[in-house]
N, C-alpha and C positions, 0 to 999 in steps of 0.2 A: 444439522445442516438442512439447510430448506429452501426450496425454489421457488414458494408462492413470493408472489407480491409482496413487500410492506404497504400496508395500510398508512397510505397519509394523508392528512386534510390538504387542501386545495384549497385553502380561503388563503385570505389577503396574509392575515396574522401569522398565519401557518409559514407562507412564504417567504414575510417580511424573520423571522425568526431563523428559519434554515440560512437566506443571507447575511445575517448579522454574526452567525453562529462559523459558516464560512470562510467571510474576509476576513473573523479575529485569527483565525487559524493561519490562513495562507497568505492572509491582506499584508501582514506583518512582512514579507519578504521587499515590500519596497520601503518598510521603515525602518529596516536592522542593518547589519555589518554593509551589505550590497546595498545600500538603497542608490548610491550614486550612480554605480553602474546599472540596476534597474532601472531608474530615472532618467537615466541618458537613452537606450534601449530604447523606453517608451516614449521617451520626444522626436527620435531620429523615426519610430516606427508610425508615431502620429504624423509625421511631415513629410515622409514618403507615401502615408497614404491618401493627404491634403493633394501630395503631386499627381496619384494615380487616378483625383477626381478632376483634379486640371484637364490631365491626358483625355478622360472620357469629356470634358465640355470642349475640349479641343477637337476631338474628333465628332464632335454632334457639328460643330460650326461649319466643319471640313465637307462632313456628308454632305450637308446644306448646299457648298459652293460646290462641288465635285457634279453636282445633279444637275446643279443651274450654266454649269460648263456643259456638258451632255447637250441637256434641252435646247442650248443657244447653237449645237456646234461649232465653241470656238477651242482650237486646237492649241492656242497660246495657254489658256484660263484653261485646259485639262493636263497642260504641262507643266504648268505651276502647280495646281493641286498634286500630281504626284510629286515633285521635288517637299512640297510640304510635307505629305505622309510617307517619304522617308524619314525625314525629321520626327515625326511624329514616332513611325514603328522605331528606329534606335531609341528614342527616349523611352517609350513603352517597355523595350526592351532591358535596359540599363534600370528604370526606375522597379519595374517586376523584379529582377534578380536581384538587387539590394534590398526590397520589402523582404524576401524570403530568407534572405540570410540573418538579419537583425528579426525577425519574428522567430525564427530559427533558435536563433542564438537566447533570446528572450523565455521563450518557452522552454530551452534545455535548463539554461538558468536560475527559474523558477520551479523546474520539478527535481533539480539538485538539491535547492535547497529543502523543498515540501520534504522529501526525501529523509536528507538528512535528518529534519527536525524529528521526524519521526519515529525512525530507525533511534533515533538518541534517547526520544520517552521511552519506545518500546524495551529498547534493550537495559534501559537504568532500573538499578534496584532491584534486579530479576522480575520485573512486572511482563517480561516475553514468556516465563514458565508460571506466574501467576492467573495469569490471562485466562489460562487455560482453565481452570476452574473459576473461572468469576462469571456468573450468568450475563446475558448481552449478544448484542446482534457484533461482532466482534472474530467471526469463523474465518478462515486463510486468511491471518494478517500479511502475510508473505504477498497472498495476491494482489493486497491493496493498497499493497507499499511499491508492489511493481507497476501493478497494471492501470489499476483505479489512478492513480497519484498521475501515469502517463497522458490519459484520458483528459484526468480535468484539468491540468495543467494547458496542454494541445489542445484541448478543445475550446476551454476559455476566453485564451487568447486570438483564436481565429475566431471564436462566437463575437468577442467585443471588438475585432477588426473590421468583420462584416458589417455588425450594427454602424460603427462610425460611419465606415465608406456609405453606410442605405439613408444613414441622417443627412451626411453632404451632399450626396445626389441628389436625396429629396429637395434642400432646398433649394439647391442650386438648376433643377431640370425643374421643377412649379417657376422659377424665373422664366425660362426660356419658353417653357409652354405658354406659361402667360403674354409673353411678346409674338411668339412666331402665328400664334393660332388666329391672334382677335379675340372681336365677340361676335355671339351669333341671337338672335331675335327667336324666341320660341314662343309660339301665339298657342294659344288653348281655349278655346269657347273665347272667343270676343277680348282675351287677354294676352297683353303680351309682355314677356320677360327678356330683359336684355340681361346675358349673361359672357362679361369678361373673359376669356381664355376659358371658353368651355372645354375643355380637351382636358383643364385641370380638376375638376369636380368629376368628371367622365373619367379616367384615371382612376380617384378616390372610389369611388364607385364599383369598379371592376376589381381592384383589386381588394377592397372590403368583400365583395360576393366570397372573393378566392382564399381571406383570412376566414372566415367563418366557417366555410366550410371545409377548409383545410381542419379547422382548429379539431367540428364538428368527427370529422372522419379521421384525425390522429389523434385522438383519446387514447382510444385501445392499442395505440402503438407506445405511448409513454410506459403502461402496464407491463405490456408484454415484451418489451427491451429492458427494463428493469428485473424482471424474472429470468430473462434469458441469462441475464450477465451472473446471477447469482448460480442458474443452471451451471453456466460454464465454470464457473469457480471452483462447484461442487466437483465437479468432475473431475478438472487439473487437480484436486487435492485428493479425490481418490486413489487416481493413477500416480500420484507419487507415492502418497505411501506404499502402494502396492510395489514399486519400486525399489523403494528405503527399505523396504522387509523381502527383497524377494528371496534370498536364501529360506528366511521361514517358512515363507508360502511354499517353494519348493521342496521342503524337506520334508516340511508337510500335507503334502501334497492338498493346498488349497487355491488349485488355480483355477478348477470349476467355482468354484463360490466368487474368487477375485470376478474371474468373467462374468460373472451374472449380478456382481455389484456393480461391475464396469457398466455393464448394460442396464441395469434398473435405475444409474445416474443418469445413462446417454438418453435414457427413456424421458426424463426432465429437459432436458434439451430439446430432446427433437417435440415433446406439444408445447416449448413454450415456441421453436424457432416456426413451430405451424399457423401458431395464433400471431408472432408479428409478423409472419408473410403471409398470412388473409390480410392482417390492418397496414400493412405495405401496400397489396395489390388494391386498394379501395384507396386509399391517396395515389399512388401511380394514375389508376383510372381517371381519377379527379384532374392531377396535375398535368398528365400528358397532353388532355382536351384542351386543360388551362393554359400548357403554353403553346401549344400550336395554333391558339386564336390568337397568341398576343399580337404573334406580329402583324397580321392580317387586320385585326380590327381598328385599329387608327386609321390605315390608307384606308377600309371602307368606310369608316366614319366622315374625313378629313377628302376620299377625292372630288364630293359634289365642289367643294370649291376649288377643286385643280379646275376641275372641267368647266367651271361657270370664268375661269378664267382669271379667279382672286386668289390664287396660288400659285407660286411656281413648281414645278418641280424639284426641286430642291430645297423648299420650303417643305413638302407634301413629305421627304423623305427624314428628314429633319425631325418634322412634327413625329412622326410612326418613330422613330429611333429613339425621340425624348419622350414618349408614353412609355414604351418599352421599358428606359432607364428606370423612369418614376414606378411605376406599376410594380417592378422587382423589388425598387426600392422598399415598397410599403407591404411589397409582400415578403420581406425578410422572417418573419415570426413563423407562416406556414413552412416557405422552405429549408430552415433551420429546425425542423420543430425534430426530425431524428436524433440529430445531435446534439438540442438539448435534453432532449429526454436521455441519451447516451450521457451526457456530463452531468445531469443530474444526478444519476443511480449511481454514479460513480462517485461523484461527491457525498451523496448519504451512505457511502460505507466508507471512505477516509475519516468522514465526521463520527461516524457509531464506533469504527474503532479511535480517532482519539479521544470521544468524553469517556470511554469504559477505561481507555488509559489514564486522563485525568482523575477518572473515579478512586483509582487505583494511587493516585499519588496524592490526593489530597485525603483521603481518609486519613483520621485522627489515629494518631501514633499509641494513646491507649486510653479508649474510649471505654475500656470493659469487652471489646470484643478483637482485639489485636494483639500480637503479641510480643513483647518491647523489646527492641536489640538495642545495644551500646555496649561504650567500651568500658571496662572492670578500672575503678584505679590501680586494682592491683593486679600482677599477673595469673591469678587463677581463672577459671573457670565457672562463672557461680550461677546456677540455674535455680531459680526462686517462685515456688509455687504455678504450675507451668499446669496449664490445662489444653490441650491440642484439641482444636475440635475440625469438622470439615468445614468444607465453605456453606454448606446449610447448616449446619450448627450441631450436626451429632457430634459426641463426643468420643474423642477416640484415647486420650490419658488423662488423668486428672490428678492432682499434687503430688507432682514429680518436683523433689528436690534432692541439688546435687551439686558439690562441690569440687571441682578435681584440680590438683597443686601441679604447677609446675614438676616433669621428669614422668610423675605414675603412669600407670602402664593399665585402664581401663578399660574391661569387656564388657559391652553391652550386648545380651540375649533376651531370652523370653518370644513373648509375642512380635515377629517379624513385622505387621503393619505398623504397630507404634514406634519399635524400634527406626524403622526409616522416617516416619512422619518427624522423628527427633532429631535423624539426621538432617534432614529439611528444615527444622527448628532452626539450629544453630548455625545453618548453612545459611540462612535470611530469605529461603523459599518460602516458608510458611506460616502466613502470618495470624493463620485465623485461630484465635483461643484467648487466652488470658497468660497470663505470668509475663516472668521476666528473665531476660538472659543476658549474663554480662560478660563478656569477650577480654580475652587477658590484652593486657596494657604493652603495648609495641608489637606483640606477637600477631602475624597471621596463621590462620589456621588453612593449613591444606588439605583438600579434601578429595576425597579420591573415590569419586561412586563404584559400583557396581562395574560399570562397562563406559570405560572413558570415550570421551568425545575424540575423534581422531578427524580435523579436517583434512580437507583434498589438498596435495602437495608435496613438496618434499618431504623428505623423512625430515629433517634439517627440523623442519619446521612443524612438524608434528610432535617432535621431540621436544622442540624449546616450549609447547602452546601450554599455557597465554599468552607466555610471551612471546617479543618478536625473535626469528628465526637467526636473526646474527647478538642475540643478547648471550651466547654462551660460545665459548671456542670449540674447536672442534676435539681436539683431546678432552675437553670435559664429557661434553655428548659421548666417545669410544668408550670412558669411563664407564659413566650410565649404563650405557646401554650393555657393557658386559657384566656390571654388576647385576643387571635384569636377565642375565641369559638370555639377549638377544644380541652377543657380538660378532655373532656370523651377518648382521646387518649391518654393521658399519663402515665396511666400503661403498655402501648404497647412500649414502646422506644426503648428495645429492639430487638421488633419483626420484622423482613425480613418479606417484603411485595412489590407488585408492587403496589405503594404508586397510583401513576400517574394513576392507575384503580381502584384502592379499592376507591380513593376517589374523590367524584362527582367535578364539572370547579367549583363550589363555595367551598368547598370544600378545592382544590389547591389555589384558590386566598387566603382562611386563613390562611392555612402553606406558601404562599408570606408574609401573614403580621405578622406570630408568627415567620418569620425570621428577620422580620423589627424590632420585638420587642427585638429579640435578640443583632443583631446585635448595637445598637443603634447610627443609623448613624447622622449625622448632615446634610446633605443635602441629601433628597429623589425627585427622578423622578419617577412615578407612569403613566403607560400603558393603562389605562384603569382596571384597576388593581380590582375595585369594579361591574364590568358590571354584575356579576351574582350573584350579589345578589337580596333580594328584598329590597323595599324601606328603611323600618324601620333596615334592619341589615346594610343597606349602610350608613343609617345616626348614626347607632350606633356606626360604624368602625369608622367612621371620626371624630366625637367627641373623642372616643377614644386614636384618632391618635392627636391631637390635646391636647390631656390632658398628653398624655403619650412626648409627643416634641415639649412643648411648644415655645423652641428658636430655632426648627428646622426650614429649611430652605423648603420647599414643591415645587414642579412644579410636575402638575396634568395634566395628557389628556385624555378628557374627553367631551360628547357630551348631555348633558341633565343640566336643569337648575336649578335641585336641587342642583349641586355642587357650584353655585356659591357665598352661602352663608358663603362657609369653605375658601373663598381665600379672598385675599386682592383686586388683580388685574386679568384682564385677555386678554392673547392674544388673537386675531380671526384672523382666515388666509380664505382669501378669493378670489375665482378664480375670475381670471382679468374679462371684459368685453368680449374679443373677446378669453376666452375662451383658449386661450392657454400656460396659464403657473400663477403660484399664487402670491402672493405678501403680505407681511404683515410686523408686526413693531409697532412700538408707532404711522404713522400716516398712514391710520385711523383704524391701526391693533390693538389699545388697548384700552380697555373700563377700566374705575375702577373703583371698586364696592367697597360701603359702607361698613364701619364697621358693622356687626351686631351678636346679641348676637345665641349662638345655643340652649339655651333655648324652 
């Protein structure tokens, strides 16, 4: 993880690419199952903000008359104008709280479905634990399915709201400038230039000085909210794991080191949040000047003609309130430019993680460098030439072959890394190496790691996971769980609890095996699944498991030789001579072991 910058071009191409790359991703939510409701959304949300540009030419008109009742003191024409702008502020009011709700509604919409779509790639085909080893700008997907996805969602939609609303104003306040101002005669050496509604080139003018140099002085602001957001990311992902593992840290006592990892990430934060608050305070400086001239410089432009007597008052106010409009209008670019540089950054890490996701699911099924899952026609087990390497390509087993029939009872020991990298094999974790593996025919295989996943919730519902919490009755689950020696817990099934701490790694392996007992699979792979127990409860489970499936099909990994009295046969995987890569198999990777009784 890293909080510099990404390096990206800034040219046209660069741009036009990142957009393209964009709307295929997200554009798609007004083309699929929603688009009707998207579509509707977005016309209701375009016509209420056609009305909000109404409301503002309405109240340019109003100013206008409001001023020219003043200037005349007529007390009729100042009583009209306010009955108007009641009229005006209710509708103001009515048409504002309906934009917000259907922009609202629009944007929740849209970052459901972004959401969704991704939550669905990520988590298909175990590509959320592949991830994790595949190189790529790709770090807390967690955050960029919450936070990033929230951002450019929300921000988008008010960014393209803005823009509409600056495009309607604009054309619509160069209308009225053009009619309310005139033209004005500007002579220069013996020349003179007759110039139509100067106020509207004057406008252009002022507000180009404040685009440019806006642009000029938030450069280093796009950089440095870009690094910022990656800082912060860094950091919430610190502080959770430190979190997820605090027992460890605690036990082991590493809470000096956590803290000084805490602090060596906040140290990334605080010089990136220094460097966008210097290139904050240098557009601030800019823009505070910039609008505190606005309003003032039309009336000092525009009063020599109050006073020479070819304006009214009311006109004069008019004109300053429609520069105003216009001037914001065309300066939409500088004053949005935080927010786009915030939805940018946030869109180029929704984007890196989905092509690394795409990367991940269009890769060739077996190119020579993947390793092939399908289903066996027959019910066996048949692993065929099976070379396991890492994601760089070292190798970590090579011609492993292995056949296991329906019922046997297989131990797999030896070398512990290969052994798991196997379990991962057949589990469809891991895909990087060569061979082939082919999964028996109707049967699934249950697999039971090391230290089962327990989410947050019920027992209920810890007990039935994966699946859902009412797929098994409740005397099944009493069952289970007393055949796992946990049925001093089945009056609790109920009860919310953070299962995964309430209760001890032996503990968790029993609610792995009172899901076994639920679930009642036919083919079981087992993780080391019994390591924490002690002896007499490890040989109590296994007999149990044995009594309780007896035509099940078993593969065990597993590194102690009490278990090899519960198998039929057993794999051993063992590192070559010269030490650099493993090899195992029927020869001389399998031993088999006598019948004997558990007696």
């Amino acid at each position: 993880m890293n909080a510099a910058p990404l390096q990206k071009s800034d040219s046209f191409a660069a741009r036009y690419y990142f957009m393209r790359r964009f709307l295929r991703l997200a554009g798609a939510y007004w083309l699929g199952e929603g688009r009707w409701m998207a579509g509707s959304l977005s016309a209701v949300l375009f016509l209420l903000t056609v009305a909000q540009v109404i409301l503002a030419i309405w109240t340019n008109y109003w100013n206008g008359a409001l001023f020219d009742a003043l200037g005349e003191r007529s007390i009729s024409d100042f009583v009209l104008q306010i009955g108007i702008f009641a009229i005006i502020f209710v509708l103001t009011m009515v048409v504002t709280a309906a934009h917000l709700r259907v922009k609202r509604a629009l944007q929740l919409g849209w970052r459901r479905w972004l959401t969704r779509r991704l939550i669905d790639d990520w988590m298909a085909e175990r590509r959320h634990y592949q991830l994790i080893f595949t190189p790529g700008d790709h770090d807390n997907p967690d955050g960029r399915i919450s936070e990033d996805i929230h951002i450019v969602t929300e921000q988008a939609i008010a960014l393209v709201h803005t823009l509409v609303y600056s495009i309607l104003i604009l054309g619509s306040f160069v209308d009225i400038l053009l009619s309310v101002t005139g033209p004005v005669d500007v002579r220069y050496d013996g020349t003179s230039l007759h110039v139509p509604g100067y106020m509207v080139p004057l406008a252009f003018v002022y507000a180009g000085v404040g685009i440019v140099l806006g642009i000029i002085l938030g450069k280093p602001l796009v950089s440095s909210t870009n690094a910022l957001q990656a800082a912060e990311a860094d950091f919430r992902f610190g502080l959770a794991r430190a979190r997820e593992n605090s027992e460890s840290v605690a036990l082991i006592g590493g809470e000096t080191m956590e803290r000084r990892r805490a602090i060596d990430l906040f140290a990334g934060i605080r010089e990136w949040w220094n460097r966008q608050t210097l290139a904050l305070g240098w557009i601030l400086f800019f823009t505070s000047g910039y609008g505190a001239l606005l309003p003032v410089f039309p009336i000092l432009v525009a009063a020599p003609q109050y006073i020479a007597g070819t304006m009214t008052l009311g006109v004069l106010m008019q004109t300053a309130q429609a520069f105003q409009k216009l001037t914001s209008a065309l300066s939409w670019p500088v004053d949005n430019l935080a927010d786009m540089a915030r939805w940018r950054a946030s869109a180029e890490r929704i984007l890196s993680l989905h092509d690394d996701i795409e990367t991940l699911r269009n890769a060739p099924p077996a190119d020579g460098h993947h390793i092939a899952i399908a289903k066996s026609a027959r019910r066996d087990l048949t692993i065929r030439q099976l070379r396991i390497a890492t994601p760089e390509g070292q190798l970590v087993l090579d011609g492993f072959d292995a056949e296991i029939h329906p019922g046997e009872r297989v131990l797999i020991g030896g070398d512990a890394s290969a052994a798991v990298d196997l379990f991962k094999v057949v589990a469809g974790l891991w895909p990087w190496g060569q061979g082939e593996v082919l999964l028996p025919r109707d049967d699934r295989i249950f697999f039971m790691p090391q230290r089962p996943f327990i989410p947050f919730g019920t027992l209920r519902a810890a007990l039935a996971y994966p699946s859902a919490s009412d797929a098994f009755d409740s005397d099944a689950m009493r069952r289970a769980l007393d055949c796992a020696g946990l049925g001093y817990l089945a009056p609790r099934l109920d009860d919310t609890d953070t299962w995964d701490r309430t209760l001890t790694v032996r503990g968790q392996q029993r609610l792995g095996f009172a899901r076994l007992f639920l679930q009642r699979p036919r083919w079981i792979f087992m993780q080391e699944a019994t390591d924490a127990f002690d002896p007499r409860g490890e040989i109590r489970m296994l007999e149990l498991l044995r009594a309780e499936f007896p035509d099940a099909t078993v593969i065990t990994i597993g590194f102690h030789g009490a278990l090899d009295r519960y198998h039929d046969r057993k794999l051993t995987l063992q590192r070559a001579p010269d030490g650099h890569y493993l090899f195992g198999g029927p020869r001389p990777g399998v031993a088999s072991l006598p019948d004997q009784d558990t007696d």
